[in-house]
N, C-alpha and C positions, 0 to 999 in steps of 0.2 A: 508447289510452294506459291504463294502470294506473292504477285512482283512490287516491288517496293514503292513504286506511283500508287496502287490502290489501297495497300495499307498507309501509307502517309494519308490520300484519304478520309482512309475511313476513321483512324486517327484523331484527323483533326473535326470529323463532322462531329464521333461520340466521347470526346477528350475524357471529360469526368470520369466516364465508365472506362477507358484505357488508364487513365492514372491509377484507379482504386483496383483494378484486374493487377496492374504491373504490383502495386506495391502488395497487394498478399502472393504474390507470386514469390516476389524475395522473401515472403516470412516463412511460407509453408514447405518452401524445400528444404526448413530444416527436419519437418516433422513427418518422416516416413517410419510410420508405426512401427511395422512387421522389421525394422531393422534393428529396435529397442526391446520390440516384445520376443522374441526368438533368445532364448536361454543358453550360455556361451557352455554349460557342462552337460549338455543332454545326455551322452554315452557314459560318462562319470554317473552319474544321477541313476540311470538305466541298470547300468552294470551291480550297484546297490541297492537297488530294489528290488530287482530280481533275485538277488542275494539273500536279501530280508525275508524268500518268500512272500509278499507284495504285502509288505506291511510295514515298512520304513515308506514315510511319505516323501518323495525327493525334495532337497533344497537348492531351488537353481538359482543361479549367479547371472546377473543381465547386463546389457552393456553400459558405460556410463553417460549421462546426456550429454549433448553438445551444441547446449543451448538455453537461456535462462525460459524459464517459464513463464516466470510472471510478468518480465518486461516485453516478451509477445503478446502476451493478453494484452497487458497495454496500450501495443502496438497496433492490435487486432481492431481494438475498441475505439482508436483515434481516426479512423477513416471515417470520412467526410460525406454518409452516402445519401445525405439530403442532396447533393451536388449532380447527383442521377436522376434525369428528367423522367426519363421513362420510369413508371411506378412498378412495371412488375418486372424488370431489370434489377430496380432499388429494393424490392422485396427478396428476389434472390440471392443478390448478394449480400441483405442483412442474415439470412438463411444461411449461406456459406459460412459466414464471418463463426455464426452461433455453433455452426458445425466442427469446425476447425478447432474453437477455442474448446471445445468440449475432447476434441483429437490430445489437443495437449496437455487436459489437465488427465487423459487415458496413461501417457507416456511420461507426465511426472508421478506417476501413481503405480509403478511398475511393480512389483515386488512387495506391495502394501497389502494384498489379499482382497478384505472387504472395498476397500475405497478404489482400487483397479476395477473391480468387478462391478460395481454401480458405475463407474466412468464407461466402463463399457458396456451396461445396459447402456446409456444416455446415446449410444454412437449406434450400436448394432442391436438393441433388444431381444430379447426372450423368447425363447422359441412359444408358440402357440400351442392352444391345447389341440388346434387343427396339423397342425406340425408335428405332433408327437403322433398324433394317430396315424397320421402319413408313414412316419416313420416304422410303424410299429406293423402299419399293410405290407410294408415292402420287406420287412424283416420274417414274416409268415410263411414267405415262398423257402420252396425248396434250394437249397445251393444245387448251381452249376457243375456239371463234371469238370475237372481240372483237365483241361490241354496244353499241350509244347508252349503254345504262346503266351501263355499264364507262368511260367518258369524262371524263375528271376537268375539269367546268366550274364547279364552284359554288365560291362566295367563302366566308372560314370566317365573314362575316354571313349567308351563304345558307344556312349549315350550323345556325347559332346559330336563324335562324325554322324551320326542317326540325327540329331538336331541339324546340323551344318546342310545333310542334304535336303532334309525336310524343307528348308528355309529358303533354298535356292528358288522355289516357285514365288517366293515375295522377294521385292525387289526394294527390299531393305535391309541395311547391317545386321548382324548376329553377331554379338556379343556376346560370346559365355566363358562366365568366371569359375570355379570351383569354391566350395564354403562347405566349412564343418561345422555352419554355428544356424544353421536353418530346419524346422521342421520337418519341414517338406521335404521328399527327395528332388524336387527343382521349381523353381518358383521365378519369374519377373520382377524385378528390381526396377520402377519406374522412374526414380529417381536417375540411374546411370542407363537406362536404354539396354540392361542387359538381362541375362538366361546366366541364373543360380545355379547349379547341381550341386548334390551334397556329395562330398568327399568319397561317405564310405560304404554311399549305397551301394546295392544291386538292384537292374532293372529288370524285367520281361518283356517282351516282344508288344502284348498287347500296353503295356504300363507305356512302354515308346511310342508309342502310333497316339497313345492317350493324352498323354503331356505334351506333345507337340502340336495337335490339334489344340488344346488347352491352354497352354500358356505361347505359343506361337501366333494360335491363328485366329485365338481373341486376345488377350492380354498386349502382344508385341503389338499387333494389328492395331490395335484403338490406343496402343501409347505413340506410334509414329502417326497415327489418324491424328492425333491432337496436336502433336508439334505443328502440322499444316494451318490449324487454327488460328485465327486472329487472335483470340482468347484465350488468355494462359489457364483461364481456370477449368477446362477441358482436360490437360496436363495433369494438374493438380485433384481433379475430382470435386463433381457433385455430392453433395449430403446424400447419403442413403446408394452412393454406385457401386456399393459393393457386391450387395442382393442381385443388381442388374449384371452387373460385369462376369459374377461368380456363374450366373445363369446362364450366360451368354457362350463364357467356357466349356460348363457341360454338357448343353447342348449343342456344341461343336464335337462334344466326345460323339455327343449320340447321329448327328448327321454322317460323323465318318467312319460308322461301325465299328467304332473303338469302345463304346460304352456298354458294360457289362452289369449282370445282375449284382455280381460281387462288388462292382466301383458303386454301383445305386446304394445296394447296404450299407457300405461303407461312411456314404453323405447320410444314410438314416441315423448309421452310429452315432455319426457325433451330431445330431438333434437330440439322441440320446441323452451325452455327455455334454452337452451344452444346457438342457434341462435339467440333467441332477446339481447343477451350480444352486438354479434356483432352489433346490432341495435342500441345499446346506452339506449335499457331498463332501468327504477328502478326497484329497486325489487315488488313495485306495481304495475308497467307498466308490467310485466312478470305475478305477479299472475294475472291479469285482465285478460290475452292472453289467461291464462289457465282457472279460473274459469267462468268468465263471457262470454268470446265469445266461449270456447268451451265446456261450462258447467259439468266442472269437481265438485265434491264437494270439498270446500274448505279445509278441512283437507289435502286429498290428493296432490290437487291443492299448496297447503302452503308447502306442504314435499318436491314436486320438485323443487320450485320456491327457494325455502332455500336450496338446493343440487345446483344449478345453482347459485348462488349466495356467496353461503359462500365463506368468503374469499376476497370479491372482485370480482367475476367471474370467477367461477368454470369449465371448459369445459369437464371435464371427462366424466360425463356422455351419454356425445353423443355417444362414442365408443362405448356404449350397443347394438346397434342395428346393425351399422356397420359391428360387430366386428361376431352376431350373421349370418350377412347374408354372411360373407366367413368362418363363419364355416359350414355351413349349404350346401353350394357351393362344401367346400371339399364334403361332406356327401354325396351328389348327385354323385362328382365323384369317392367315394368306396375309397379318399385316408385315409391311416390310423391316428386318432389323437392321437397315444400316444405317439410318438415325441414332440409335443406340451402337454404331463399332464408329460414331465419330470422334470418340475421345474417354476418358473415364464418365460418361452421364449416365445418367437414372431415367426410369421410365418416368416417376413422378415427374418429372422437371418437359418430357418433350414438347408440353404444349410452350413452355417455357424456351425451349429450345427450338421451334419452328417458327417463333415470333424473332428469334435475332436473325433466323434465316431468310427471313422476309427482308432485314433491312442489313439482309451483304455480311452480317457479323458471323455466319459460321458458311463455310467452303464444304465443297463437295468432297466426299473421302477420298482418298487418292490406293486406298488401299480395302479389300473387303475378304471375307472370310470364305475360303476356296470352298469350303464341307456343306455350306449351305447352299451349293449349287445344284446339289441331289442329295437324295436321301439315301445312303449308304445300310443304315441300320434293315439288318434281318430279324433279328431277333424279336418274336411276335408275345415273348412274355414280357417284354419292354415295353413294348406298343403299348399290351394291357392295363400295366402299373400307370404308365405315364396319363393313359385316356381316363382315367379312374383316380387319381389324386384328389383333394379336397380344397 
């Protein structure tokens, strides 16, 4: 932690830039996507389309906002950031501002279809036609024989003690809530500091070793990294830190020999289903692409198709893979990633972010990610996909 003589400070040397950091700070915690975009009748929804025969397209219900929209834009718009000496400080955070304001008109746009689904090209863009072919290498290989550890038995209180000890090696709170109203079977809540589990999942052994590495030992990592920060907007995220962050996740799966061929597939899928958006897909025209022509089983098939979907057309997920194969680029070239686990930032941004570090504004991490201390992965059909991506 910063002791309070050096932030007072630093404070007072780059005031402007602390005033306009503080005040989107108060704006943007109202705007945590994935807590709007996450559909409150997923199981309802599920249970009738499988019903349908996959041909009723579900109709999901979303939370309501709790926040006006346009007096944020506003808000956004009235910061003063000619008042930032530094030019590429001022560049950035006009970047941020642009970024954010385009976050919320994602989250007043929920449940609109078309107009969600261009809000969120604007935030997360279109998978590539280099993305799809990626996709579509990793998808050619043979499936893995299924072992014990691939067996989805554990209760999500069995997942909640499998967390708690995992976490013990960081020497930070763990916070885990339970929620029926999330995609994912557990996810990072940056906003409250805590670890998601869904209600009514089931886990498997290797799915545990995977999400803990994942949303533990990057997600927690680089959200208590950034509370350390002088700068709220660490906290809050850089334009584009999701491609970085999501990357950064998966290759934590893959250092701690928790990433499997079937988890790789999986991030191919939904580049899949995040490109048939652009197609003009339904949501049954997408699970068909997934269950029937590339014969996923339809639970899983249904979990991406509804990640791609929610909302109106979801595009995030694509980053997953993307994001995996330039972190994996660094790794090949020995550069270091703990510039990237100091808070939600982007690669784009670290020349951006080595220049505040020059003058005191970003802290040494106080926290770093245990899995990148050796390379745990055996798996040499992994090796080959990842050395061979485009």
């Amino acid at each position: 932690m910063i002791q309070s003589e050096e932030l007072y400070d630093l404070q007072h040397e780059f005031a402007e830039l602390f005033e306009i950091d503080a005040n989107l700070d108060g704006l943007v915690k109202k705007i945590e996507l994935l807590s709007y975009v996450n559909p409150l009748n997923i199981e309802k929804e599920k249970h009738q389309f499988f019903a349908s025969k996959f041909t009723q397209d579900p109709v999901f219900r979303y939370p309501k906002l709790k926040f006006n929209p346009y007096n944020l834009h506003r808000l956004f718009f009235t910061q003063r950031l000619e008042r930032i000496e530094d030019e590429d400080a001022r560049n950035m955070y006009k970047e941020i501002i642009y970024y954010y304001s385009n976050m919320v008109q994602c989250i007043e746009t929920i449940g609109q279809k078309k107009n969600f689904h261009y809000n969120s090209l604007r935030v997360y863009g279109s998978p590539t036609e280099k993305d799809v072919e990626n996709a579509r290498f990793i998808l050619h290989f043979a499936d893995e024989p299924l072992t014990g550890d691939m067996e989805k038995i554990f209760t999500p209180e069995e997942a909640k003690d499998y967390f708690e000890n995992f976490a013990e090696q960081y020497d930070f709170p763990l916070n885990i809530k339970f929620s029926t109203h999330i995609a994912a079977d557990a996810m990072v809540s940056n906003a409250t500091q805590s670890l998601l589990i869904k209600r009514n999942a089931k886990f498997s052994k290797n799915q545990l070793l995977t999400l803990a590495n994942h949303e533990i030992g990057v997600h927690l990592v680089t959200t208590y990294n950034a509370m350390q920060q002088p700068l709220k907007i660490f906290s809050n995220g850089f334009p584009k830190n999701v491609e970085t962050q999501e990357g950064l996740a998966v290759f934590s799966e893959y250092m701690s020999g928790a990433l499997t061929l079937k988890r790789l597939k999986e991030l191919a899928y939904r580049v899949l289903a995040s490109d048939s958006l652009i197609k003009g897909y339904t949501f049954s025209d997408t699970f068909d692409l997934i269950h029937n022509q590339n014969k996923l089983n339809r639970n899983d098939a249904f979990a991406i198709t509804l990640r791609a979907h929610r909302g109106g057309g979801f595009t995030k997920d694509r980053l997953y893979l993307s994001g995996l194969r330039k972190i994996y680029r660094r790794y090949l070239n020995e550069a270091s990633m703990e510039p990237l686990l100091s808070g939600k930032v982007a690669i784009d941004y670290e020349a951006s972010i080595n220049q505040l570090r020059k003058k005191g504004l970003v802290r040494k991490n106080s926290y770093t990610n245990l899995a990148y201390t050796q390379n745990s992965n055996t798996n040499k059909t992994l090796d080959f996909i990842l050395n061979n991506l485009r």
